[in-house]
C-alpha positions, 0 to 999 in steps of 0.5 A: 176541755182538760180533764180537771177543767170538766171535774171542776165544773162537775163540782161547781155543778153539784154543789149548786145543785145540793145547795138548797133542799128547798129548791129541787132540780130535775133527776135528769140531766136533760131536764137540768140542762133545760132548767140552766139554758132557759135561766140563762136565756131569761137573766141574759135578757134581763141584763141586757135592758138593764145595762141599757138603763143603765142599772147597777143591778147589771152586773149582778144579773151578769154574774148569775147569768155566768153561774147558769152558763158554767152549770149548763155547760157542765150538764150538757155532756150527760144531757147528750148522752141522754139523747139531747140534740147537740144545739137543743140547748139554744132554743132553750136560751132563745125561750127564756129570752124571748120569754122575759123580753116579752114580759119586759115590753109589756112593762113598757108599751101597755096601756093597760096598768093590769098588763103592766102589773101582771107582766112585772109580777111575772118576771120577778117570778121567773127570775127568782125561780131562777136564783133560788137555784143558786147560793150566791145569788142570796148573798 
């Protein structure tokens, strides 16, 4: 990675991180890397079930997805250097993966309309979470 490319994700980086007031990020690098893996992991498999409904909304999830991977991506030298093991941040992805397709396939295997509900309210939760880290995901 060049120079200016790493200066580039820097900035992107930190404008997302001081976009929101509201919303406050970890103070350490390995505590934000985590935070973006696992939102990537989670809108990766959300995506996923959506392009295979084929939901409009896809492309959209696509898009956050890529600003988390362009942040994660940015952070993880500083979360190396702060001692994080080189592939950690792939169990992070794999968490938040597995975490929403759980979720999902309560939503729809269960026989139990409370599973269901809790299971549903449970993503949206996460998946907020996640997008209220970002500005362009409140356009």
């Amino acid at each position: 990675m060049t120079i200016t490319a790493f200066l580039t994700l820097r900035g992107v980086a930190l404008s997302v991180l001081t976009a929101s007031a509201a919303t406050a990020l970890p103070s350490t690098a390995f505590e934000r890397a985590e935070v973006f893996a696992t939102c990537e992991g989670r809108l990766s498999a959300l995506a996923t079930n959506q392009r295979a409904l084929k939901n409009p909304d896809q492309r959209q999830t696509e898009q956050v997805r890529a600003d988390f991977d362009l942040m994660l991506d940015a952070t993880l030298p500083a979360a190396w250097a702060q001692g994080v093991p080189p592939t950690q941040h792939v169990q992070w992805r794999s968490s938040g993966w597995s975490e929403i397709a759980a979720l999902l396939a309560d939503t729809y295997y269960s026989v139990d309309p409370g599973r269901v509900r809790r299971a549903e309210d449970a993503i949206t939760q996460r998946i907020d979470a996640c997008q209220s880290l970002l500005l362009s995901a409140a356009r």
